[in-house]
VEXTOR-984557 format. One line per 2 residues: number of its first residue (from 1); for each residue x, y, z of C-alpha. Coordinates in pm, 1 decimal, always signed. Example, Ala and Ser with C-alpha at 12.3 -4.5 7.8 and 13.67 -1.06 7.14 Angstrom:
<nodes>
1 = +1230.0:-450.0:+780.0 | +1367.0:-106.0:+714.0
</nodes>
This chain:
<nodes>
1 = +1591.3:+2248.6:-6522.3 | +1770.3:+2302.7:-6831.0
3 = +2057.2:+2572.2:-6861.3 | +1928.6:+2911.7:-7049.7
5 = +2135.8:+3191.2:-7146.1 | +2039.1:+3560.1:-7214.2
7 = +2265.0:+3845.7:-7354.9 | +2633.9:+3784.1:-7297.8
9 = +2645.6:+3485.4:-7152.8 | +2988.1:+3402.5:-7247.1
11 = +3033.9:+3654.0:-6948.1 | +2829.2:+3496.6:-6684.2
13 = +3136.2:+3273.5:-6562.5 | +3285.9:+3551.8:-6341.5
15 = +3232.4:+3455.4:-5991.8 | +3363.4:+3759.6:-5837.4
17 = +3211.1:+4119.9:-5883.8 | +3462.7:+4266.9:-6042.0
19 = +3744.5:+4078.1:-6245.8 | +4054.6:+4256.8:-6316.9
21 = +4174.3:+4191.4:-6692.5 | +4495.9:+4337.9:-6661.8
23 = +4711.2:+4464.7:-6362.0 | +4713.8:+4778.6:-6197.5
25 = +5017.2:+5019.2:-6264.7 | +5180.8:+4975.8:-5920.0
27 = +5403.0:+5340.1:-5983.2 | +5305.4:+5613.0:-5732.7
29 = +4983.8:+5795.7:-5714.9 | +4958.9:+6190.8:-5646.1
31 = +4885.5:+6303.7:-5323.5 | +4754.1:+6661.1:-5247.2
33 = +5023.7:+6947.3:-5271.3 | +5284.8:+6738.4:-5493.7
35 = +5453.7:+6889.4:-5774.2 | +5612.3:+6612.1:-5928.1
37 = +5500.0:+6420.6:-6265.0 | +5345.6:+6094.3:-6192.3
39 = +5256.1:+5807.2:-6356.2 | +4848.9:+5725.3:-6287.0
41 = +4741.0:+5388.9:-6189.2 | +4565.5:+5188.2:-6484.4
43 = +4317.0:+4916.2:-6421.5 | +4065.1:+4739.1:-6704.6
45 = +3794.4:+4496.9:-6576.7 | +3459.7:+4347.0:-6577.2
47 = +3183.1:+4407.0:-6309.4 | +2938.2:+4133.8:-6307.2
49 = +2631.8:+4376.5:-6183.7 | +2350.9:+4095.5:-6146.0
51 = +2234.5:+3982.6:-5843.8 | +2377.1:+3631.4:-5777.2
53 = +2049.7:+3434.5:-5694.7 | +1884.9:+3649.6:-6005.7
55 = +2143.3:+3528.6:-6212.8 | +2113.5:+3174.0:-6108.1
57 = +1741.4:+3207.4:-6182.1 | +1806.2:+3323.2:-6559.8
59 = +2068.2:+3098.0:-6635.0 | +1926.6:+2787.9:-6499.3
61 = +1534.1:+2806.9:-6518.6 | +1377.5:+2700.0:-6877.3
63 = +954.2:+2666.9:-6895.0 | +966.9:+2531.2:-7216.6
65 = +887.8:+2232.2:-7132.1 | +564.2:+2330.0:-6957.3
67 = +319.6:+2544.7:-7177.3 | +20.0:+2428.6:-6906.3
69 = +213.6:+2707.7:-6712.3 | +186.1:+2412.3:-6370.6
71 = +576.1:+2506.4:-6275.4 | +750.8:+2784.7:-6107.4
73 = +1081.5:+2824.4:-5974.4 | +1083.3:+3190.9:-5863.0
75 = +965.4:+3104.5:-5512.8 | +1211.6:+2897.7:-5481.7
77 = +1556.3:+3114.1:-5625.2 | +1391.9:+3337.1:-5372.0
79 = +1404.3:+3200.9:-5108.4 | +1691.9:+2925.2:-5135.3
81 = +1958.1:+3188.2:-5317.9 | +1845.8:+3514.5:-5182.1
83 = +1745.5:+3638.1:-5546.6 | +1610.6:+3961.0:-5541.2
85 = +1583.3:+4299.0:-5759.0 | +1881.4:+4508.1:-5610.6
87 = +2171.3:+4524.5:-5847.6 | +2529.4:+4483.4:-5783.6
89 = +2802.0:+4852.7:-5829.9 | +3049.5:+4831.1:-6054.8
91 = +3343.2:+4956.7:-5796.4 | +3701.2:+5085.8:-5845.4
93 = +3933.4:+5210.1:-5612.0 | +4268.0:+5421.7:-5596.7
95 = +4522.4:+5555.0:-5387.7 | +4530.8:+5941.7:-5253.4
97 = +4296.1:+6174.7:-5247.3 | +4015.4:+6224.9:-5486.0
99 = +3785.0:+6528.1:-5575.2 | +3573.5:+6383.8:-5884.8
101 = +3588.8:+6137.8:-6086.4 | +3525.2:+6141.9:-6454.9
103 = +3371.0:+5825.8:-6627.5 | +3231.0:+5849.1:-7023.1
105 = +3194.6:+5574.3:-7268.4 | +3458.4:+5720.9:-7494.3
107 = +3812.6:+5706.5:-7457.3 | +3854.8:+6077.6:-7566.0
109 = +3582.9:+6107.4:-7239.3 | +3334.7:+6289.6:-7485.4
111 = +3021.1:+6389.2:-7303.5 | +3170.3:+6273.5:-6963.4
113 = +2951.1:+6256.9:-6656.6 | +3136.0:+6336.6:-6293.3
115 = +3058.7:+6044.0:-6056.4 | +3116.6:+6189.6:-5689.2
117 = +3408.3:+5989.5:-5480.2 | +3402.6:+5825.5:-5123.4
119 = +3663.6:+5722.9:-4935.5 | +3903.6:+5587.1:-5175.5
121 = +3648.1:+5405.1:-5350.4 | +3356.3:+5451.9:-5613.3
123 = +3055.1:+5246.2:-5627.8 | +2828.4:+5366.7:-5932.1
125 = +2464.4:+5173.3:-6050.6 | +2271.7:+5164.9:-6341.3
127 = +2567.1:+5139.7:-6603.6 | +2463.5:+4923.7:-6965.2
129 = +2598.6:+4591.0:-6942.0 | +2853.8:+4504.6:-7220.4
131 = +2926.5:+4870.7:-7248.9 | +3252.1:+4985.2:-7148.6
133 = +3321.0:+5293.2:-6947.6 | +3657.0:+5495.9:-6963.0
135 = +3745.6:+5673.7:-6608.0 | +3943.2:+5889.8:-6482.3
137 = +3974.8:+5985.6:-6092.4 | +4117.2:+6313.6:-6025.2
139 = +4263.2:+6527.7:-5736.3 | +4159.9:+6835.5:-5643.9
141 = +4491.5:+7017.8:-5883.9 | +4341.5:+6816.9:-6169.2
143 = +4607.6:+6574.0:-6118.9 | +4524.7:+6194.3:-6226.9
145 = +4552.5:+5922.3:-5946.7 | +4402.0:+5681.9:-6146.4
147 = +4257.6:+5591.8:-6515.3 | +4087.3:+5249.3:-6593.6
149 = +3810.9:+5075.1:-6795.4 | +3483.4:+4909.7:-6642.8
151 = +3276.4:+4667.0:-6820.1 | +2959.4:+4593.9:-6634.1
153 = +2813.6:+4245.8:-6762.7 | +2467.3:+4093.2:-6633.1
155 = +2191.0:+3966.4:-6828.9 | +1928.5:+4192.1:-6747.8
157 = +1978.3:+4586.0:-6602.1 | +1825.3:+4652.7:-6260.3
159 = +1826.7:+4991.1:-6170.5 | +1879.2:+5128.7:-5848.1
161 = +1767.1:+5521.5:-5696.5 | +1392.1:+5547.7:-5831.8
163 = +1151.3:+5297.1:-5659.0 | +1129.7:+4889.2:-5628.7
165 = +1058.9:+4647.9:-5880.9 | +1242.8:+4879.4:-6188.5
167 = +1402.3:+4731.0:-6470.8 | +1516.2:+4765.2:-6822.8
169 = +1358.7:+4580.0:-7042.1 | +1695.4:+4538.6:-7262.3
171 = +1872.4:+4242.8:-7283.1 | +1596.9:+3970.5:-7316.2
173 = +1670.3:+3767.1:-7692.1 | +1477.3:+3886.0:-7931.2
175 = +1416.8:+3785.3:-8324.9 | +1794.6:+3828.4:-8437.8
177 = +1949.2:+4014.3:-8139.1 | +1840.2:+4114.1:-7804.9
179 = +1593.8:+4415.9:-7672.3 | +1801.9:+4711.3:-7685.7
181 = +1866.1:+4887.3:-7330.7 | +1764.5:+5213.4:-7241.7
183 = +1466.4:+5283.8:-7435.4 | +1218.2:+5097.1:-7235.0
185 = +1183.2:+5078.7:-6843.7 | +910.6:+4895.4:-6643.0
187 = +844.6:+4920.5:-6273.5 | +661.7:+5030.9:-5998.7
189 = +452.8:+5333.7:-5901.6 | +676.2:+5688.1:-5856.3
191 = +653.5:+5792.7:-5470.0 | +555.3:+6168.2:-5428.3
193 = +874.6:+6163.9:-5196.0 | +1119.3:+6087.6:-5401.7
195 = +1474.7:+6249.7:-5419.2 | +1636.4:+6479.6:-5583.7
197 = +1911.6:+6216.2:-5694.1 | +1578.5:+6025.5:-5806.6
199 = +1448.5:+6212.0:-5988.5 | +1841.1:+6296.9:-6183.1
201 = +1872.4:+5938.9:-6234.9 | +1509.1:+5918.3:-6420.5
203 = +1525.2:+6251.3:-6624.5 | +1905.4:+6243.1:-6643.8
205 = +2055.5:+5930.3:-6625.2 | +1833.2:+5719.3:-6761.3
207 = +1698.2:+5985.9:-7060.5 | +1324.6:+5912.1:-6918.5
209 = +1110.2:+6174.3:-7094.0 | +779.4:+5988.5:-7090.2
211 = +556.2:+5837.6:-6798.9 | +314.2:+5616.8:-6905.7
213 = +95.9:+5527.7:-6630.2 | -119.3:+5214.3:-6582.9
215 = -324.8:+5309.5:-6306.7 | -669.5:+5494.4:-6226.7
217 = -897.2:+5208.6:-6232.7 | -936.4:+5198.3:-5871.0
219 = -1107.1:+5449.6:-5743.1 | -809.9:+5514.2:-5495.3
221 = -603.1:+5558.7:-5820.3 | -886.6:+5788.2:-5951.4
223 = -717.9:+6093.1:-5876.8 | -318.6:+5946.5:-5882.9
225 = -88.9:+6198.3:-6139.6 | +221.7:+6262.7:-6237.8
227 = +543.8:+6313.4:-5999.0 | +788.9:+6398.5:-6185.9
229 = +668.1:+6670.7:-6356.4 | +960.4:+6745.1:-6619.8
231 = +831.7:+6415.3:-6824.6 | +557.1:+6382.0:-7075.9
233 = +274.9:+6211.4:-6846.9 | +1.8:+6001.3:-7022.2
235 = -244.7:+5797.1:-6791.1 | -435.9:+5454.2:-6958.4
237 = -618.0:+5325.3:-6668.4 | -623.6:+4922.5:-6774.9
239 = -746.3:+4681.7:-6569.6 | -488.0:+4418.1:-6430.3
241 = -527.2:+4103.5:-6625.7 | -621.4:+4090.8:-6970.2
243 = -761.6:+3766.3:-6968.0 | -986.3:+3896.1:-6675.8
245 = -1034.0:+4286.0:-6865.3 | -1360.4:+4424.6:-6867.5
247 = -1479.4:+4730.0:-7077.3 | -1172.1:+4881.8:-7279.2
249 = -877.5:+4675.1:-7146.0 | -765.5:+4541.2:-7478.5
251 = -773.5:+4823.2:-7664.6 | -640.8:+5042.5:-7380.5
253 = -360.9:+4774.8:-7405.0 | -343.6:+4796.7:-7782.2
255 = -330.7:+5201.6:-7734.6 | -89.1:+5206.6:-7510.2
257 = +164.3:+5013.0:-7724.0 | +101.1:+5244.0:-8013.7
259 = +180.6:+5544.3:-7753.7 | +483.6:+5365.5:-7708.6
261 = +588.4:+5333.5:-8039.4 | +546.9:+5691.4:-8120.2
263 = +722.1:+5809.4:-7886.1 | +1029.2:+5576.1:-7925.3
265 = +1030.8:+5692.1:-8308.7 | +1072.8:+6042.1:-8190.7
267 = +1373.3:+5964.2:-7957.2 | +1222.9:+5942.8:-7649.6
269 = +1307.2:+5690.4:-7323.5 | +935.7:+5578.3:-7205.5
271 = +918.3:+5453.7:-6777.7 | +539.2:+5232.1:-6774.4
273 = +462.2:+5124.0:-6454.2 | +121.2:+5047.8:-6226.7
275 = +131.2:+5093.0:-5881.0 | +348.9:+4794.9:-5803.5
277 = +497.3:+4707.4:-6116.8 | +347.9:+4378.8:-6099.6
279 = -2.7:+4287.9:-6278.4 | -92.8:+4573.3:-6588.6
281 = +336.8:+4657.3:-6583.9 | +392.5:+4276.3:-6617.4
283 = +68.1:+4266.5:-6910.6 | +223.8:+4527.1:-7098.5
285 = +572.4:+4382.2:-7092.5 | +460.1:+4082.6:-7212.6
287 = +268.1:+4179.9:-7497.0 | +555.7:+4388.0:-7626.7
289 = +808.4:+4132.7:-7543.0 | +621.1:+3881.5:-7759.1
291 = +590.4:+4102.9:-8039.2 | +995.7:+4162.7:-8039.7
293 = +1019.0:+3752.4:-8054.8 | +1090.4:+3707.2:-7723.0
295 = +1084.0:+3306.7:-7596.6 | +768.6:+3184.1:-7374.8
297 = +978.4:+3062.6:-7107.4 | +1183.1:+3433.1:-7103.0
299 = +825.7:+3635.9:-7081.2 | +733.8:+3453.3:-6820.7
301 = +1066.9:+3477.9:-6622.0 | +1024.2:+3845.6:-6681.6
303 = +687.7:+3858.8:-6524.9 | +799.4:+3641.1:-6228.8
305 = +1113.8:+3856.2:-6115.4 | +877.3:+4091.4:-5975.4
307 = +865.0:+3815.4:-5710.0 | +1209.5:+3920.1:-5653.7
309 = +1103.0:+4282.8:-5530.7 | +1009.3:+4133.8:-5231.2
311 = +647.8:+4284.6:-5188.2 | +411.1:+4140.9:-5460.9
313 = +480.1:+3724.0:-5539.7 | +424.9:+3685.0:-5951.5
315 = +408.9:+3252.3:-6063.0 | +318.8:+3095.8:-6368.6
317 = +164.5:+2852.0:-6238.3 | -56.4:+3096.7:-5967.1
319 = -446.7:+3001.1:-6087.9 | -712.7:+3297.8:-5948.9
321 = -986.2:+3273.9:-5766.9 | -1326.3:+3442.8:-5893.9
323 = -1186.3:+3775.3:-5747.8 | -842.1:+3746.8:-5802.6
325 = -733.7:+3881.7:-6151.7 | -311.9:+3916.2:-6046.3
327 = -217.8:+3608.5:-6287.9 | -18.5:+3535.7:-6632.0
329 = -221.5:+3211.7:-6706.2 | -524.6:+3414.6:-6797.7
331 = -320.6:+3655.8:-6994.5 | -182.0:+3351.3:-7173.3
333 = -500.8:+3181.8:-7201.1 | -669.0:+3461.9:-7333.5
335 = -387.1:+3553.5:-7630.9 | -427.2:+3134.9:-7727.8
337 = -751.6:+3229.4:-7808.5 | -628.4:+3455.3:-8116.1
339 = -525.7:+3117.5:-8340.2 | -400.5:+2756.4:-8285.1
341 = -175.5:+2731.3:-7984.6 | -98.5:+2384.5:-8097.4
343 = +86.9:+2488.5:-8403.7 | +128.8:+2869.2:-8316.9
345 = +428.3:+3039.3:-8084.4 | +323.9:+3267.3:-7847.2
347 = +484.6:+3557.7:-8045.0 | +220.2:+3440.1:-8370.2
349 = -112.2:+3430.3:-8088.8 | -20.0:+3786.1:-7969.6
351 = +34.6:+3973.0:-8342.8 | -307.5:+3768.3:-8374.3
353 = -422.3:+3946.2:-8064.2 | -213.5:+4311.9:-8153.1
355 = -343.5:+4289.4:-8500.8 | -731.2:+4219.3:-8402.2
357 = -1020.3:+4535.1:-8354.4 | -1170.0:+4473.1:-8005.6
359 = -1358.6:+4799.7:-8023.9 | -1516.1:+5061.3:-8311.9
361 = -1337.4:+5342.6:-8126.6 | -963.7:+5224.4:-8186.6
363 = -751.9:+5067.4:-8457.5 | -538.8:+4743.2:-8424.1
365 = -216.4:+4738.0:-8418.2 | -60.5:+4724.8:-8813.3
367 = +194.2:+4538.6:-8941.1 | +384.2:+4874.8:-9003.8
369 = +380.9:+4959.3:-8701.2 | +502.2:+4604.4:-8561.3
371 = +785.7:+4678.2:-8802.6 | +852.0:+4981.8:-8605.9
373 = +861.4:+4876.7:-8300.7 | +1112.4:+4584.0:-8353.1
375 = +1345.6:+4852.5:-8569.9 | +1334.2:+5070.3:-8257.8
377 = +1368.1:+4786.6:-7995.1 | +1552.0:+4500.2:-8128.2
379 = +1911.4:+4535.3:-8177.2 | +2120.2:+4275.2:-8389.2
381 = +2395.7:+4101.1:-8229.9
</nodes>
């Protein structure tokens, strides 16, 4: 296997979750009911927030040497180095007693967000890697104990609270940069039970205003809606494989990436998902991801780390059976049929594909709006 790095991986060498990058102030901290003037603790550092096995998996596994798709790796990173979709906390701690903590990507702590203490310790998810975040941690007088940078860093963003499976799509390389995080989410189905804290971190802390939902083919799926109800809901039922798509699939597919880029040009966060984030999520991703210049071997990394969830196992290399449809092989085969895959990238086969009418009733994808989606998507580095 031949070493592959993603976005900042001149940070990837940390070994520890947290690396302090300059020492604390050791001068006394308030405690409750003092008077006196003291001197708050300072602290910067980096949080390395990827899973350890999932990082070993992106930094080490390159398919480019195998475009008959007869290799995978997830299985193994699985199973040997415990890779999986949960995401490590960025965590600080402090001395005395806290009653909130204040954390904002300014250092004036513009537009600050309260992050709720524990113990003497704060353990907060879904932060943007590379970003850094400005904190302060406060007593109940308003007194400072404590006042720090974080940096997370990690490849890709996993994000914790919603459901399984859920990612940001930001962070793969793209043509000139990387995908941008925070626009675009992918994942799994929304359970009718979720939380209150769920449904904050979707509508509040992730800025999701649009649910884009894959499912309703099945007739089980017939009557599945929207859950949380404060985001614009839009349902394309596609089948799973688009190699194996009957009826409307492509242009369904097509559709739903034109949804997608209207909505990003108007500001909006988009969450697209299936039921488990695997099969039509993974389809989607792709075809996007390949339109923003993303590498073969990185689209299909992407669609194997649902393997990673635990509950639905995603390969390359997986070939179907009559009735099985849940494969990227087809996908790919099908997209190779849009030009010469000996002398064409994957990224050239699907604008071939994006760019083609499959039906009378809707319009392929233009070259304008191709340009759109890479202005909204792709950021330079």
């Amino acid at each position: 296997m031949k070493k592959r790095f993603l976005l900042i991986a001149a940070l990837a060498a940390f070994v520890f979750s947290c690396a302090p990058l300059s020492p604390a102030n050791d001068k006394a901290s308030a405690e409750e009911g003092t008077e006196q003037a003291v001197t708050p603790d300072f602290e910067e550092k980096e949080c390395d927030i990827e899973n350890p096995g999932t990082r070993k998996f992106l930094e080490e596994v390159d398919y480019s040497d195998d475009p008959e798709y007869t290799i995978s790796y997830a299985a193994d990173y699985y199973s040997d180095y415990k890779a999986n979709d949960k995401p490590l906390p960025v965590k600080f701690t402090w001395r005395g007693i806290a009653s909130r903590i204040m954390m904002s990507t300014s250092p004036q702590m513009e537009n600050a967000f309260n992050v709720k203490p524990s113990s003497g310790e704060a353990a907060v998810y879904n932060l943007v890697p590379g970003v850094k975040y400005y904190y302060k941690v406060l007593d109940s007088k308003g007194v400072e104990l404590k006042n720090g940078i974080v940096t997370p860093v990690g490849p890709l963003r996993m994000i914790n609270g919603i459901s399984d499976n859920v990612r940001d799509l930001g962070g793969w390389k793209a043509d000139g940069g990387h995908i941008a995080y925070g626009r675009l989410f992918r994942g799994s189905q929304l359970s009718s039970r979720i939380s209150q804290d769920g449904k904050d971190i979707f509508l509040k802390d992730l800025g999701i205003s649009v649910d884009l939902d894959l499912r309703g083919i099945k007739d089980s799926e017939a009557s599945a809606g929207p859950v949380i109800t404060e985001a614009l809901y839009l349902k394309l039922p596609v089948e799973k494989n688009l190699g194996r798509g009957t009826g409307n699939t492509e242009e369904l597919y097509q559709k739903a990436i034109r949804s997608i880029i209207g909505w990003l040009g108007q500001g909006r966060n988009i969450y697209f998902h299936c039921a488990g984030g695997a099969d039509r999520t993974g389809s989607l991703a792709f075809l996007i991801e390949a339109l923003l210049g993303v590498s073969e071997s990185d689209l299909s990394k992407d669609y194997e780390i649902t393997t990673f969830a635990g509950a639905n196992t995603r390969l390359r290399n997986f070939r179907a059976t009559e009735s099985e449809t849940h494969i990227l092989f087809e996908l790919v085969t099908r997209v190779r049929e849009f030009g010469d895959p000996g002398t064409q990238s994957i990224n050239q086969l699907v604008y071939n594909w994006a760019t083609t009418r499959h039906s009378p009733d809707v319009d392929p994808l233009t070259d304008q709006e191709i340009a759109l989606l890479r202005q909204y998507l792709i950021q330079k580095d």
